[in-house]
N, C-alpha and C positions, 0 to 999 in steps of 0.2 A: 340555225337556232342553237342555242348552249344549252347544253343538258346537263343537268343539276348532276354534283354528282355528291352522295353525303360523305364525307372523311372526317374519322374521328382524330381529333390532333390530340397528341398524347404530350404531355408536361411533367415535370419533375417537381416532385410538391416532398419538402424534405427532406431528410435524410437520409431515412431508410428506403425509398424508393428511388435514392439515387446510386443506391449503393449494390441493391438488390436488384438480380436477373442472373437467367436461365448461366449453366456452365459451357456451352455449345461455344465452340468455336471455328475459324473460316474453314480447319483442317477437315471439319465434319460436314460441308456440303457434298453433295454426292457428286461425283465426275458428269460432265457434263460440256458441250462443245458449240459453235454460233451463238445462234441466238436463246438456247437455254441460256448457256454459260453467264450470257451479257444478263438474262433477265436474273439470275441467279446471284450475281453479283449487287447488280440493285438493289434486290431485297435485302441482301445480304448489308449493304450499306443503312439499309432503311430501319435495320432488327437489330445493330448499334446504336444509332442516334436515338431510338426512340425509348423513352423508359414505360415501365410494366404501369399499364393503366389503373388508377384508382377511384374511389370514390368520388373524389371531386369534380369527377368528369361526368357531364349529364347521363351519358350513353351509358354508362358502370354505375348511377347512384345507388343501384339498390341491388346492385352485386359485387362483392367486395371477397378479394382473389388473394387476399395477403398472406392467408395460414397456407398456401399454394408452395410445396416443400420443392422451389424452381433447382437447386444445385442438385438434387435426387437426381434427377429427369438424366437418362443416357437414350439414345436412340437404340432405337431395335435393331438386332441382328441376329441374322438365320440361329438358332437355336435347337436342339433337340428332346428339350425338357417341357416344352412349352403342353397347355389344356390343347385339343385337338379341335379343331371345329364339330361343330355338332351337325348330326347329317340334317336333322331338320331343317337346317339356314342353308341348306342347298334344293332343296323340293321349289318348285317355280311358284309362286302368288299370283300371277297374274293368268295362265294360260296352263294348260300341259304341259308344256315342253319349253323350253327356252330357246331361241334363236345363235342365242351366244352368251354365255358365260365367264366372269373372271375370279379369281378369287385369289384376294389379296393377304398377304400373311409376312409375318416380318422375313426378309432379304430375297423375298423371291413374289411368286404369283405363277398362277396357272388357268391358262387361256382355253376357251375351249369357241367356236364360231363354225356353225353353220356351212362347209363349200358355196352350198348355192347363194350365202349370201355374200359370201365373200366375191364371186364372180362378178355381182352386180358393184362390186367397187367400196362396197362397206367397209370399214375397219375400224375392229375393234380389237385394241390392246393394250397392255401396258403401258405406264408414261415410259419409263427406259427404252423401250421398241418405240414408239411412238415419234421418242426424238430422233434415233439414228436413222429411223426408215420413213418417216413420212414427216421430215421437217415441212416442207413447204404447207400440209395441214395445221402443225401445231402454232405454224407464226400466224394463223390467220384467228388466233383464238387466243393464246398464252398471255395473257397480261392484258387482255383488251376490256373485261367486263371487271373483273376486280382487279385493285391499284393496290400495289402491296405497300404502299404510305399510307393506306388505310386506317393501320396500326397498328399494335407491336405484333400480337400476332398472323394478321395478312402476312406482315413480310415472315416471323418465324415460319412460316408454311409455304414461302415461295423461295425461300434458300434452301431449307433444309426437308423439303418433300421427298420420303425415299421410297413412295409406291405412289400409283393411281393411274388413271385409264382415260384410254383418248377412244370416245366415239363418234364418227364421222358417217353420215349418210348423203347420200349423192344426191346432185338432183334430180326430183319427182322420183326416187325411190321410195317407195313404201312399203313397210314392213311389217306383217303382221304378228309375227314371234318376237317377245319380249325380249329384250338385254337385262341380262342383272349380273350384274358385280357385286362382291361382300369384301368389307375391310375385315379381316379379323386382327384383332389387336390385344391377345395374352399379354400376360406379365405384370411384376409389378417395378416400380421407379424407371419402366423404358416411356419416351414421348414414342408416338405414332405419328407421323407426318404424311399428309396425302394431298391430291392434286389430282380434281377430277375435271376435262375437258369432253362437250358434247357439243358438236357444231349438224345442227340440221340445214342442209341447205336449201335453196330454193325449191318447192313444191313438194318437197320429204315429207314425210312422216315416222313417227318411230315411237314403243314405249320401252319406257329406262327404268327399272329398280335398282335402287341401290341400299344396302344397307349396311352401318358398323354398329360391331357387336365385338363383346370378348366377357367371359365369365368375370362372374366379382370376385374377387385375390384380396386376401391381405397386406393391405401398405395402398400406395398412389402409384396412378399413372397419365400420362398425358394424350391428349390427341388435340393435334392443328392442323386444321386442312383450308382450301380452299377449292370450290366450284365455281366453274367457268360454262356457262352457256351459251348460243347463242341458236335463236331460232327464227331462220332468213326467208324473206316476202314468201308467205303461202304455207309454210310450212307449218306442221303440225306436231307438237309433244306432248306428252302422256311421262310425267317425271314421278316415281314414288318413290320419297326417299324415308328411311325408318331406320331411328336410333335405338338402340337396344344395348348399348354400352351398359360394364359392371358400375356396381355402385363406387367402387374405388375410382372413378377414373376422372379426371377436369378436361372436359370438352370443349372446344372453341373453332366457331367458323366463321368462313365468309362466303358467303354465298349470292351471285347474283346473274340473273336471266334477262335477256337480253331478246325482247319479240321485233320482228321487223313487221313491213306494211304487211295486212292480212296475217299475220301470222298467228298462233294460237295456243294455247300453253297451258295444261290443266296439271298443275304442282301439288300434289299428295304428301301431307310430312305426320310423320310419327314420329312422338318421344316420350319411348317408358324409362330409358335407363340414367348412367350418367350419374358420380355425385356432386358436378357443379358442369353447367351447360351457361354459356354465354356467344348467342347465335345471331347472325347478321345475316337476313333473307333477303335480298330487295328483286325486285320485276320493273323492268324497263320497258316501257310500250313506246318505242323510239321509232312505229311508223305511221302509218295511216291504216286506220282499220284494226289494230295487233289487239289481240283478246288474251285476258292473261286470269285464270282463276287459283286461288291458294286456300288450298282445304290442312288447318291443322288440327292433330291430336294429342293432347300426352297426359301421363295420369303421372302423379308422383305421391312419394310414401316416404315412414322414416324422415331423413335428414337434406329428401335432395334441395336440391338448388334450381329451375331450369329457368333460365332468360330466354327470350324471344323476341325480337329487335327486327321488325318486318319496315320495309318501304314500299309502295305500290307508285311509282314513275312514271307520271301520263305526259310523253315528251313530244307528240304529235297529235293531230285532230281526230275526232271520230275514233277515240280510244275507249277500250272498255275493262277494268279491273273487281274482282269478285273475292273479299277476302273474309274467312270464317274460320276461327279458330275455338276451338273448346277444349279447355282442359276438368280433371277432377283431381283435388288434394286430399290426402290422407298425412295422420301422423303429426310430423313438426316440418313438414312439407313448404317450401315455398315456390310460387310462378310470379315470373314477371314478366307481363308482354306490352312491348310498347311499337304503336304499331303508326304510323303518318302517311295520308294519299296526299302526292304534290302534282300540284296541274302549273306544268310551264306557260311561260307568255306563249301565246298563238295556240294553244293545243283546246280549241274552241270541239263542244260536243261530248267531249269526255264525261264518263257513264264511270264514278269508282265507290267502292262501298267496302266497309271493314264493320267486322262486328266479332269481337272476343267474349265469349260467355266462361264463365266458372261457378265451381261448385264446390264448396267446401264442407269437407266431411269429419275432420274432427277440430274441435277448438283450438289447438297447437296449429294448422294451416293456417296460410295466409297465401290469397292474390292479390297481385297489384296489377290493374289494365288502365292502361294510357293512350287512349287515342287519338288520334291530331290530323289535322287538316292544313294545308298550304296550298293557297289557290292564286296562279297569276292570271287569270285567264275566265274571258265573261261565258255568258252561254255554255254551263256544267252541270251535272248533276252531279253530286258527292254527299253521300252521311257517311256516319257512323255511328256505333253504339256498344257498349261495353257493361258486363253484368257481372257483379260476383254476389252470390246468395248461399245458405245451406240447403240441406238435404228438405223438402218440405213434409209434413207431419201429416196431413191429411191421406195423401196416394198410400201410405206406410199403413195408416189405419186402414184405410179400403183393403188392402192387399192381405193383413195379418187379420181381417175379420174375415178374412174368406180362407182363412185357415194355410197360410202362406209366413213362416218362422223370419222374425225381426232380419235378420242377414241374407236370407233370401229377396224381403220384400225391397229391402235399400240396393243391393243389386240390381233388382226390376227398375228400379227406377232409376237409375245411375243410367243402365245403357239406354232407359229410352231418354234421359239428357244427351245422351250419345249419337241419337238416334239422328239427326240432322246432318251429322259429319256422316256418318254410316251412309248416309242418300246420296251421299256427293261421291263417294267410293265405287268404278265400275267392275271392280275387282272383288269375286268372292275371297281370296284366298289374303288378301290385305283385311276386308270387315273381317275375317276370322281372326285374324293374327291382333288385330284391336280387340276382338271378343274375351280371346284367352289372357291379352292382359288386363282386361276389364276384373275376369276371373279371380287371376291372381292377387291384383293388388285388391280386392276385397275379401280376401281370402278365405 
């Protein structure tokens, strides 16, 4: 069976977009040896050829990346001036205790993992350790779920990734202590480049936090990364990932998961921060049986930008996909989510469903939700559904007649719009960290 795979094809549309792109050059990939080296190289062929996407391209119409100050951008290096991390983005969200911790930071990282898990064959580290000490893991995952021809930035994040962490769990290990890793990414005019790999294997189980974050700085900064998963027959994931990047920063990913037969995958994504976010999720249900649920959130304020570009991939029979995303706007805020379930020839029984709701809270926001369908295959079930409304006036009056102040009472009501993403969350410590931004950006 061919499995669809979506690639945005990037063109040269006049002048200034043939002239304009990043300063980065081949001197600035990171050393690297086998089969990095070669995948490195590719990209690196791929982030030449291709020019910086614009407008005219379906995928980008309604995020437009031009005032994007590309010859600024230097990559990060170890520095000693840099804002510190904050100790809160170190406390575990999911559990007590963490199982294994990394924490990424420009020219270095620092690992921290479990003995006892490590005995059972786990490995969690750095991509640089990752390569030189357990290549035979990384070739079975680096380059397999996202194609850094993607577009310009896949490949920018597949030559030039100079942090990110490779998680491997054995098989039928299961693991009850969470993994979380933090990108932090200080500074201002440095790109962040990252490169996260998670291979569950047959009968595993595991849950994975991940979050990037860095204070908002005056001036710009960059972050392109790319995630690679794959979650093999049986196995089980629990992925929370949560953006919390400064408002200075243009964020850009690709992101894509990969279930096998019976396999299972409950994807958790936050995004409060970021002042321009242009995101590629997709879930691949490439077996028989592969369960895959995607719960998003993200509130924006001021001037941000965030895109949201999801695919839900029903590539085998008897597949089931579950996707709910909610956001709220404030400000001169804009969201854009454009979201498509594709059910391949033969993938008969397939059960996929999307529904994006918003909420706009002052007259300067705007949502756009776009939902789509592509079906090759009889015997399915698939909706979808998409809502953007304001704040409604009725709950406000109940609330402030019962002696509850105008900014109080639209808070009430915000989170319980919230309130459905919140149900899908098994994590008290993730609904808190949605609460307190719920907080803030109502301030």
């Amino acid at each position: 069976m061919q499995e669809k795979r979506k690639v945005v094809i990037t063109k040269t549309h006049g002048a200034e977009s043939a002239v304009k792109d990043f300063s980065f050059t081949q001197a600035d990939i990171p050393a690297a040896s086998g089969l990095v080296a070669d995948y490195r190289a590719h990209a690196w062929e791929a982030f030449k050829r291709q020019a910086l996407p614009d407008v005219s391209l379906e995928a980008w119409r309604r995020t437009d990346i031009h005032a994007m100050p590309l010859d600024s951008f230097k990559l990060a290096s170890t520095a000693s001036n840099f804002p510190s991390l904050p100790d809160d983005l170190l406390n575990p969200l999911v559990a007590d205790q963490h199982g294994g911790q990394i924490v990424l930071f420009p020219g270095g990282s620092k690992i921290d993992l479990d003995s006892s898990l490590a005995k059972q064959g786990i490995i969690f580290t750095d991509f640089k350790t990752a390569q030189e000490k357990h290549p035979e893991i990384v070739a079975r995952i680096l380059g397999q779920t996202v194609n850094v021809e993607e577009g310009k930035f896949a490949a920018l994040a597949g030559a030039f990734s100079q942090n990110g962490v490779l998680l491997y769990v054995p098989k039928h290990v299961k693991v009850d202590q969470p993994f979380h890793s933090i990108l932090w990414g200080p500074g201002v005019n440095l790109a962040h480049i990252s490169h996260l790999l998670i291979l569950l294997d047959e009968g595993a189980s595991a849950t994975y936090v991940h979050e990037s974050a860095s204070p908002t700085e005056l001036g710009d900064a960059l972050h392109a990364g790319i995630v690679e998963i794959k979650v093999m027959a049986g196995a089980s994931l629990k992925f929370v990932e949560l953006q919390s990047w400064g408002k200075h920063v243009w964020n850009f990913s690709h992101e894509r998961i990969r279930v096998e037969r019976d396999g299972n995958l409950d994807w958790i994504f936050g995004a409060i921060g970021s002042k321009l976010t242009k995101n590629f999720s997709e879930l691949d249900l490439a077996g028989e049986g592969a369960t895959g649920r995607m719960s998003g959130f993200y509130f924006t304020d001021g001037s941000q930008h965030l895109d949201h570009d999801t695919q839900q991939n029903h590539l085998a029979p008897h597949t089931t996909s579950d996707l709910l995303f909610k956001g709220a706007l404030k400000g001169k805020s804009r969201s854009v989510w454009q979201g498509m379930i594709y059910v391949a020839k033969g993938a008969e029984k397939t059960d996929g469903y999307q529904a994006n709701r918003n909420i706009v809270l002052d007259e300067g926001a705007r949502a756009d939700s776009i939902p789509g369908l592509e079906i090759l295959a009889d015997d399915v079930r698939c909706t979808h559904g998409a809502t953007v409304g304001k704040l409604e006036e009725e709950p406000i009056f109940y609330l402030k007649s019962r002696g509850i102040p105008q900014q109080d009472a639209e808070r009430v009501v915000v989170e319980g719009f919230f309130d459905p993403i919140m149900q899908r969350i098994p994590f008290e410590g993730v609904r808190e960290r949605f609460h307190l931004a719920i907080l803030e950006k109502m301030g």
